[in-house]
C-alpha positions in Angstrom: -1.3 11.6 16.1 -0.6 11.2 20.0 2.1 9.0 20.5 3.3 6.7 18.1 6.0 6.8 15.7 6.6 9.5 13.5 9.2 8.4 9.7 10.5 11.2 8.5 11.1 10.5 5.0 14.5 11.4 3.5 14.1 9.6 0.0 14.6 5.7 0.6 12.6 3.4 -1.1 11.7 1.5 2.1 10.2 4.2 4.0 6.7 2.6 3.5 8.2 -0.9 4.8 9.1 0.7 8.0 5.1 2.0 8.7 4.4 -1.5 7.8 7.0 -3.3 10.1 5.9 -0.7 13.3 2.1 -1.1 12.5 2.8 -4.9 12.8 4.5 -4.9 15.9 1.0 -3.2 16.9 3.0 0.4 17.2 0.7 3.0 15.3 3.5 4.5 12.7 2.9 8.2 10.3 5.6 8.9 7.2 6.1 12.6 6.6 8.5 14.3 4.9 12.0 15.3 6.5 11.1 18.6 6.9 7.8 18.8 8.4 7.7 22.0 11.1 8.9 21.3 14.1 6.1 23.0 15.0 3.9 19.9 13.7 6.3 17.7 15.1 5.8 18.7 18.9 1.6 19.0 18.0 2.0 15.0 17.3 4.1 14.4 20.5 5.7 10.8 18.8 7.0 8.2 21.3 10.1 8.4 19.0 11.4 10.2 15.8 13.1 7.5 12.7 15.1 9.1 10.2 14.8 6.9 6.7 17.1 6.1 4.5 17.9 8.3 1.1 20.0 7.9 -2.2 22.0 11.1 -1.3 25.3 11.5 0.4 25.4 13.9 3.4 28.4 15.6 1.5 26.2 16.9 -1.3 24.5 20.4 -1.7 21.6 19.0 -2.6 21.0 16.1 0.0 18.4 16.5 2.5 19.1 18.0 5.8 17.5 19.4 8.9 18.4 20.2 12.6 18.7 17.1 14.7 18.5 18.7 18.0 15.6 20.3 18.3 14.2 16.6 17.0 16.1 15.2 20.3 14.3 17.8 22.2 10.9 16.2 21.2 11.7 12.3 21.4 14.4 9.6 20.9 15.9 9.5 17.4 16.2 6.2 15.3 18.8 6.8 12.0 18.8 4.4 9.0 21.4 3.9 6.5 21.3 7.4 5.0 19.1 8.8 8.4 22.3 7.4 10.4 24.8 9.3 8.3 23.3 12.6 8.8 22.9 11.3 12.3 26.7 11.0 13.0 27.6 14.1 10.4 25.3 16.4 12.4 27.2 15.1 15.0 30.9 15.9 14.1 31.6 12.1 13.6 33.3 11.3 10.8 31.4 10.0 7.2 33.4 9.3 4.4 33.0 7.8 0.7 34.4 4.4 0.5 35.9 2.5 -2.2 34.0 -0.6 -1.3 30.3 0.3 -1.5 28.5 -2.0 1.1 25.6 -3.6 -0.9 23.2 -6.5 -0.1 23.5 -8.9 2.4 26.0 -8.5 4.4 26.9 -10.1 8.4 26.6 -7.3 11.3 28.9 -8.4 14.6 27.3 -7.0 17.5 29.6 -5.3 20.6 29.4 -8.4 23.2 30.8 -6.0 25.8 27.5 -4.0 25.5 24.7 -4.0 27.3 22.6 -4.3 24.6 19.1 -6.5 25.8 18.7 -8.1 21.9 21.9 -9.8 21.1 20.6 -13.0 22.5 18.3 -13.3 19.5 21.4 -14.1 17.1 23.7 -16.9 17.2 27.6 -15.9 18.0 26.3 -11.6 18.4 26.3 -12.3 14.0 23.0 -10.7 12.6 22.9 -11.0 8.6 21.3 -7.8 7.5 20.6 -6.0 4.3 23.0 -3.0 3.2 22.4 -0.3 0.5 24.9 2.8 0.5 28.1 3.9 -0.5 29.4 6.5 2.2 30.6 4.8 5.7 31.5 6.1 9.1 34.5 6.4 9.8 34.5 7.9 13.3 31.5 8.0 15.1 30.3 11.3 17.2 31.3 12.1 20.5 29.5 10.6 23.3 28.1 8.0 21.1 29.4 4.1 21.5 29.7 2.0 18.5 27.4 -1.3 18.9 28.1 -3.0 15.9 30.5 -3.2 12.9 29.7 -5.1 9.4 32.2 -7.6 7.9 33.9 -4.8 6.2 35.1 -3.6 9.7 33.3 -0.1 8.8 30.7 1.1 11.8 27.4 -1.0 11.2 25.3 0.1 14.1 25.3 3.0 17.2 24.1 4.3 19.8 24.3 7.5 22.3 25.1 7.7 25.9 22.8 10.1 26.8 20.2 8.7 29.3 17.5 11.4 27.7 16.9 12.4 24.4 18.9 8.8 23.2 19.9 8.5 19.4 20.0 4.8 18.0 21.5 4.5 14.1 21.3 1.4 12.2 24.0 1.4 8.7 21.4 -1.0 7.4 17.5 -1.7 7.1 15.9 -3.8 9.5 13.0 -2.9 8.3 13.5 -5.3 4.6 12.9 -8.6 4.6 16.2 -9.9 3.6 17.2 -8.5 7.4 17.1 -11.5 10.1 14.8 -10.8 12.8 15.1 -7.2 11.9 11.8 -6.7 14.1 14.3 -7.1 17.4 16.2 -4.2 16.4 12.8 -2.0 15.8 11.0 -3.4 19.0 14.8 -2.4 20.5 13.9 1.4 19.8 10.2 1.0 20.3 10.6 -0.4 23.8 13.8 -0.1 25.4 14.9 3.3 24.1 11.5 4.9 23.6 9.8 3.0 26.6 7.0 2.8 24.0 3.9 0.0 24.6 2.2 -1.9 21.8 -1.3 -0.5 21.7 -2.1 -0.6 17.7 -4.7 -3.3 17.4 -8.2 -3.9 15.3 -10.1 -2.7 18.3 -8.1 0.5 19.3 -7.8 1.3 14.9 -11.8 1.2 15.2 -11.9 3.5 17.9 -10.0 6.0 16.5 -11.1 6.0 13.3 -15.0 6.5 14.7 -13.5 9.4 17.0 -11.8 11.2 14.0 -14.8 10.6 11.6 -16.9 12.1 14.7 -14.6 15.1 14.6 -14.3 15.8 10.5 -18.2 15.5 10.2 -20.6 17.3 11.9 -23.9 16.0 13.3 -26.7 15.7 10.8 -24.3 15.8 8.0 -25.2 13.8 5.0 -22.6 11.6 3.2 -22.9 9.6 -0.2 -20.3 6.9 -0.4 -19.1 5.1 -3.4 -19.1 1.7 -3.5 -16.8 -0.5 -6.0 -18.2 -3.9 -4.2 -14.4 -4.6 -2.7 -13.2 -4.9 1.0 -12.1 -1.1 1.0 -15.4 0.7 0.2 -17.5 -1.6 2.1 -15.1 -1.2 4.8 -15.8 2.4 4.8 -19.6 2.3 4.0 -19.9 0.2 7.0 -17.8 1.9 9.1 -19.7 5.5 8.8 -23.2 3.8 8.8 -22.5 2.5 12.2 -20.8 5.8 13.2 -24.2 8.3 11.7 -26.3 6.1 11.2 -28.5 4.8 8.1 -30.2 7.9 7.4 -27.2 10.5 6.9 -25.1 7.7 4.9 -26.3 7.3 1.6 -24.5 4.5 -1.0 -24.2 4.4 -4.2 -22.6 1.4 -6.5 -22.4 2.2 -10.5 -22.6 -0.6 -13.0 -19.6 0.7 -15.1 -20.0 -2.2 -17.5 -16.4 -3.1 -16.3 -17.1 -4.9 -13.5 -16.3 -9.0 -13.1 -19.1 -11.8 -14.5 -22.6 -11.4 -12.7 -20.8 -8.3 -10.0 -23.1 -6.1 -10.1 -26.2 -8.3 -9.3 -24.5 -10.5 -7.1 -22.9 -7.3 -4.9 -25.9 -5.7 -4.5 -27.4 -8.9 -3.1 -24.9 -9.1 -0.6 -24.8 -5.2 0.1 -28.7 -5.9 1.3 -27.3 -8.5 3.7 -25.3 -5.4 5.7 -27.9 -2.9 6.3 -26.8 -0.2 4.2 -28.5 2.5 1.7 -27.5 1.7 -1.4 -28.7 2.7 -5.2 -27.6 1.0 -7.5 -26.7 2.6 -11.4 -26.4 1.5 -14.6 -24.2 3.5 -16.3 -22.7 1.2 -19.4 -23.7 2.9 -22.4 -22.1 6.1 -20.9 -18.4 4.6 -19.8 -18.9 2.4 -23.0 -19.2 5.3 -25.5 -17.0 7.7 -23.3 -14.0 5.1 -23.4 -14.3 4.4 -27.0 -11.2 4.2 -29.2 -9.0 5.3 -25.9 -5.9 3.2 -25.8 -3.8 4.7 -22.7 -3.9 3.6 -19.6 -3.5 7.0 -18.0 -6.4 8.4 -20.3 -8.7 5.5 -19.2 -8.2 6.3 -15.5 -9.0 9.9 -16.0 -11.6 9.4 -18.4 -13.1 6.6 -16.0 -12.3 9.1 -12.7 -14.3 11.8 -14.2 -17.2 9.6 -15.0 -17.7 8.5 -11.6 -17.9 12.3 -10.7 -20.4 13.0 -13.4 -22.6 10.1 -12.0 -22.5 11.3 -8.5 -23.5 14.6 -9.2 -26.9 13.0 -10.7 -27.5 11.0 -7.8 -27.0 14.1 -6.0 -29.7 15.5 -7.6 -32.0 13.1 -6.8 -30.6 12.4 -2.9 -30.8 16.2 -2.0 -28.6 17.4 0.2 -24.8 16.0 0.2 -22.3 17.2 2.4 -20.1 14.7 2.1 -18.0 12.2 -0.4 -16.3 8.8 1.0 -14.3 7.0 -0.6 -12.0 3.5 0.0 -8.9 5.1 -0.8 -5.6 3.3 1.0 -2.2 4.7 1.7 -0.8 2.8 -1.3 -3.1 4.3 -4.0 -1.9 7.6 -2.2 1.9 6.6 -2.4 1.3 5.4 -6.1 0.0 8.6 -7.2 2.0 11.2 -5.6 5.3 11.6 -4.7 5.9 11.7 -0.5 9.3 12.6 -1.0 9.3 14.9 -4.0 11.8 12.9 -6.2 10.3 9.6 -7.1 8.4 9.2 -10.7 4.2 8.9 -9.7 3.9 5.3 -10.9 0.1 6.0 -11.5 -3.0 8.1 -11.2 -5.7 6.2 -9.1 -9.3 7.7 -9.7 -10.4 8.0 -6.3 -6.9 9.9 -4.9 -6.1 13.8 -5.4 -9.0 15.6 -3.9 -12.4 16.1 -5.8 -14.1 19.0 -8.2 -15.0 22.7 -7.1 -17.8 22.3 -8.7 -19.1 19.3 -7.2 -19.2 21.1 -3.7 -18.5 18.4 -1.5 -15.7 17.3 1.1 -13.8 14.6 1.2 -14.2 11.8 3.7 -11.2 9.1 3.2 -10.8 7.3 6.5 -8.7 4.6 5.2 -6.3 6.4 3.4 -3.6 5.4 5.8 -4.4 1.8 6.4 -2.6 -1.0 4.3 -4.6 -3.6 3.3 -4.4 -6.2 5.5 -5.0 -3.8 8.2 -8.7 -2.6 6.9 -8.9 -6.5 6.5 -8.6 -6.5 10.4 -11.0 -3.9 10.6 -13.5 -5.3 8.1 -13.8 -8.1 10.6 -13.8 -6.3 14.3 -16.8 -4.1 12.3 -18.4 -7.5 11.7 -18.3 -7.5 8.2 -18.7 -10.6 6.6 -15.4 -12.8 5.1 -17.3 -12.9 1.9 -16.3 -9.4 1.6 -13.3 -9.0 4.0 -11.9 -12.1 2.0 -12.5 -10.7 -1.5 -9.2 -10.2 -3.7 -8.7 -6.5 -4.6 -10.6 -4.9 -7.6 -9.3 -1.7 -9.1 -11.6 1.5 -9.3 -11.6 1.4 -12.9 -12.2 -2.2 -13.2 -11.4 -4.0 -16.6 -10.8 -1.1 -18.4 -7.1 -1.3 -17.2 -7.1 -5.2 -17.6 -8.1 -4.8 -21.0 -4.7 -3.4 -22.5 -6.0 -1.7 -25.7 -9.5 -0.3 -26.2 -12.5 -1.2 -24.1 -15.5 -2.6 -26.2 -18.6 -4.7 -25.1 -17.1 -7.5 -27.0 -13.5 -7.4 -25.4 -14.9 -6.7 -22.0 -17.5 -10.2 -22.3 -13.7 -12.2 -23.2 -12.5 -10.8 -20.5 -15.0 -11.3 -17.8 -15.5 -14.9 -19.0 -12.1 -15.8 -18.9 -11.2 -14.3 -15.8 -14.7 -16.4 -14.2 -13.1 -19.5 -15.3 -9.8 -18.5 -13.6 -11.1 -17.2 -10.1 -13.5 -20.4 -10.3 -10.7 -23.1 -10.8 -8.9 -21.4 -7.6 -11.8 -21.7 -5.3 -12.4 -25.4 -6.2 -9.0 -26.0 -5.5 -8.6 -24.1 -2.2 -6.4 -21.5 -3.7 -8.2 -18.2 -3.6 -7.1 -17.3 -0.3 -3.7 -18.1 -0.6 -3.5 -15.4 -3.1 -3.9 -11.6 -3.0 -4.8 -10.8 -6.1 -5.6 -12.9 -9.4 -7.2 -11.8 -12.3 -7.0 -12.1 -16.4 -5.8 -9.8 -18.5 -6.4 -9.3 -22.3 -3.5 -8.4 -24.9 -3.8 -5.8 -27.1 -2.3 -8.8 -30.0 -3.5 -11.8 -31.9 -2.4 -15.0 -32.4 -2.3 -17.8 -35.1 -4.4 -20.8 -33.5 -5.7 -24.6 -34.5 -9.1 -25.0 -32.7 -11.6 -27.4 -33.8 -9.2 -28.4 -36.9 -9.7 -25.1 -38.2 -7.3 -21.9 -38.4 -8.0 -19.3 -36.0 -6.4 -15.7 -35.5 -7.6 -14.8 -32.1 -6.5 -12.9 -29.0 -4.1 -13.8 -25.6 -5.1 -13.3 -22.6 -2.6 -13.4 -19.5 -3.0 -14.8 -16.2 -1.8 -12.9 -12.9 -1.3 -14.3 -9.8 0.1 -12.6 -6.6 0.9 -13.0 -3.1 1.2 -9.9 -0.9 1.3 -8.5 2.4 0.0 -5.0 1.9 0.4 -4.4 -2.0 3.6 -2.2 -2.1 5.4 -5.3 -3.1 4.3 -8.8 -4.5 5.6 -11.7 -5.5 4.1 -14.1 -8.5 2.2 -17.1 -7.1 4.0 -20.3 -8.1 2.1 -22.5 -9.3 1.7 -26.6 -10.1 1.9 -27.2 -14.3 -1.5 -29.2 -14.2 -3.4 -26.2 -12.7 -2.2 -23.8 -15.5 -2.5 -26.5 -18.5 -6.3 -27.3 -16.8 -7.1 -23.4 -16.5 -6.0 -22.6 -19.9 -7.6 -25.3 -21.4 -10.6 -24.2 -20.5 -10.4 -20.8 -21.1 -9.2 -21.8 -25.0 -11.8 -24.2 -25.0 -15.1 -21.9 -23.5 -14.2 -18.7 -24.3 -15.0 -17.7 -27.6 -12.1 -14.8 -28.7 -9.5 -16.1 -26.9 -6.6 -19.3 -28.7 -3.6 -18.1 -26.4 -3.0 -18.2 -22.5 0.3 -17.1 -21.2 1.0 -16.6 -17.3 2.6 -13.6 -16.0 5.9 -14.2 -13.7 6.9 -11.0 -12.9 7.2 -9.7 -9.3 6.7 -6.0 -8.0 8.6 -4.6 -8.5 9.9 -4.0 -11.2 6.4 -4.8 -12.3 3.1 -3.4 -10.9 0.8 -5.6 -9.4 -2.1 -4.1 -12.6 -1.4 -4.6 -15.9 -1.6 -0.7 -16.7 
């Protein structure tokens, strides 16, 4: 990192929102946690330092601190909610606990005898911004200038009155959503206070990633790179080919048995199209027999994950010399299954994230794993990789296994593949598919008393999810007309052969996860 934007993160359940909202405004943004070396710090040389929010209060034993000055001393400091706390504690301002915890939206009124360049953008100096803590400031710091109080009267917003080293602290998060405009506030610090220029773009993401793949590898190195068939892997097996070339990029795509209708065939048809190396392996019977009475979700993922190691390291064999693994992994598989900030819950393993077997004896080549998704999207497409894949909803690693809540058999792994054709077919003919980020069926571990064909059945329910999404941290169910459900299910009750139930899913992540399990 040289330049940018560099999140510390002091616990806040938005600190991924605020990469996303900087990466956006084109600035290139890095989350680590709030006390990486200041040593590390200065080797980055950031445009600008933010602070994230936290659950803690400043007056605690436990809560997270660090030294704000020698921060200063690198670059400008932006505070958020908790981050502007410790800002004005550090400080000898004055934070106190209030009665009146400040909680959702709430109206900010900005100082109209400041000189601030963004007050402009909201009617009357009123912003209505999004609130989440329950200490205030009473007093702010010495040489700092209050900008802007909340309708409470308590301080909403400051900023310092040095002209070097400038601190900027927001009691709220522009960074949400539910925060107008709150893109003003962060281009504010980007530009103004930082003096910071928009340079993240498809083109300049390309160009680094070649030069730091150029750097990790050496020349003649040979790299095998698994391929699932989504945007992510063939991002990645595209982008290396064109970096080394044909000959030191070797592919390979296993037929798990848990991949959609026809995917296997019809992926390695389109994998010829882009002038890659690619073997393709059936490996059924193996994952078949492997997963066999295996109910939990977090044993099929591990179960699954190991597989896929045990298949490369035959294909080694055969491919000779590996130096070299790549995989598609993205910064929210890695923010899923490990804990940035040392006190949130892992929501769940992913296969391809936490670093590979001794014994396999081969590095590990991720150069997505900070990229959201809409971002390798962009770079799917300055790459020149066709929309058929750049377009394509996301598929997880372990494929149906986790769609199929319960064991995985043959049988229950045909239901599902049928049911979930009919469903991804009826959105295309109706100009829905891109609309959507993900959509899938899933099949219920429970039966269900029927009438089909005048007889009694006693069959099984399958559940449809649909969801829209920016990046995949959060999500939102896709709403949508009664006649395409009651048209989708009928014919998934009608063609599908196992299935008498169809229920759609309208729960939002959170609290739900995009994946069933």
């Amino acid at each position: 990192m040289q330049g940018g934007f560099l999140i510390l993160d002091f616990g806040s359940q938005y600190t991924q929102l605020i990469a996303r909202r900087l990466r956006e405004l084109e600035y290139y943004s890095e989350i680590a946690l709030f006390d990486l070396s200041i040593e590390e710090i200065k080797k980055r040389k950031p445009d600008g330092i933010i602070l994230s929010g936290g659950p803690q209060s400043v007056f605690s034993h436990e809560s997270h601190k660090r030294d704000l000055d020698e921060l200063r001393d690198v670059a400008p400091l932006l505070g958020l909610c908790y981050g502007m706390q410790w800002m004005a504690h550090f400080y000898k301002g004055e934070v106190v606990t209030s009665d009146a915890r400040e909680y959702g939206r709430m109206n900010v009124h900005w100082d109209k005898s400041s000189s601030l360049d963004f007050t402009a953008e909201f009617d009357n100096n009123t912003q209505s911004v999004w609130m989440s803590h329950g200490d205030v400031i009473q007093k702010a710091p010495d040489k700092f200038s209050v900008i802007g109080k909340s309708e409470s009267g308590h301080i909403a917003a400051f900023q310092s009155k040095h002209e070097t080293n400038k601190c900027l602290g927001f009691q709220f998060h522009p960074e949400v959503a539910h925060t107008e405009k709150g893109e003003v506030l962060l281009k504010y610090f980007c530009q103004t206070i930082c003096k910071s220029e928009p340079s993240w773009t498809a083109p300049s993401l390309n160009k680094t990633l070649v030069a730091q793949l150029k750097e990790q590898v050496p020349h003649g190195e040979k790299i095998l790179c698994a391929l699932s068939g989504g945007v992510d892997s063939s991002v990645v097996a595209t982008l290396l080919t064109q970096t080394f070339g044909k000959e030191n990029v070797k592919c390979v795509f296993v037929d798990t048995g848990l991949l959609r209708k026809n995917e296997f065939e019809n992926v390695m048809s389109a994998y010829s199209e882009l002038n890659l190396d690619v073997t393709g392996v059936n490996a059924k019977d193996l994952f078949y027999d492997k997963l066999k009475d295996v109910t939990d979700p977090e044993a099929k993922r591990k179960i699954i994950g190991g597989l896929f190691i045990d298949v490369f390291k035959e294909e080694i064999k055969k491919l000779g010399k590996i130096d070299y693994l790549a995989q598609g992994t993205l910064y929210p598989d890695v923010i899923e299954s490990v804990s940035l900030r040392g006190t949130n819950v892992t929501i769940k393993s992913h296969h391809n994230v936490g670093g590979l077997p001794k014994d396999l004896n081969l590095k590990l080549v991720e150069p997505l794993r900070l990229l959201f998704k809409d971002e390798v999207r962009a770079l799917g497409r300055e790459i020149g990789l066709p929309e058929k894949f750049v377009a394509r909803h996301p598929f997880p690693g372990p494929g149906l296994a986790i769609r199929i809540l319960g064991e995985v058999t043959e049988e229950r792994v045909r239901i599902v593949q049928e049911a979930d054709f009919i469903f991804i077919d009826e959105l295309r003919k109706n100009d829905l598919y891109n609309k959507i980020w993900q959509a899938y069926v899933a099949l219920l571990p429970v039966r269900s008393v029927g009438v089909q064909g005048d007889g009694r059945t006693y069959d099984q329910a399958c559940v449809l999810r649909a969801v829209t999404s920016s990046d995949g941290m959060t999500a939102d169910w896709y709403n949508f007309e009664p006649k395409f459900l009651a048209y989708v299910s009928n014919r998934i009750t009608n063609e599908v052969k196992g299935i008498n139930r169809v229920v759609y899913d309208i729960t939002s992540k959170p609290p739900g996860t995009i994946e069933w399990e």
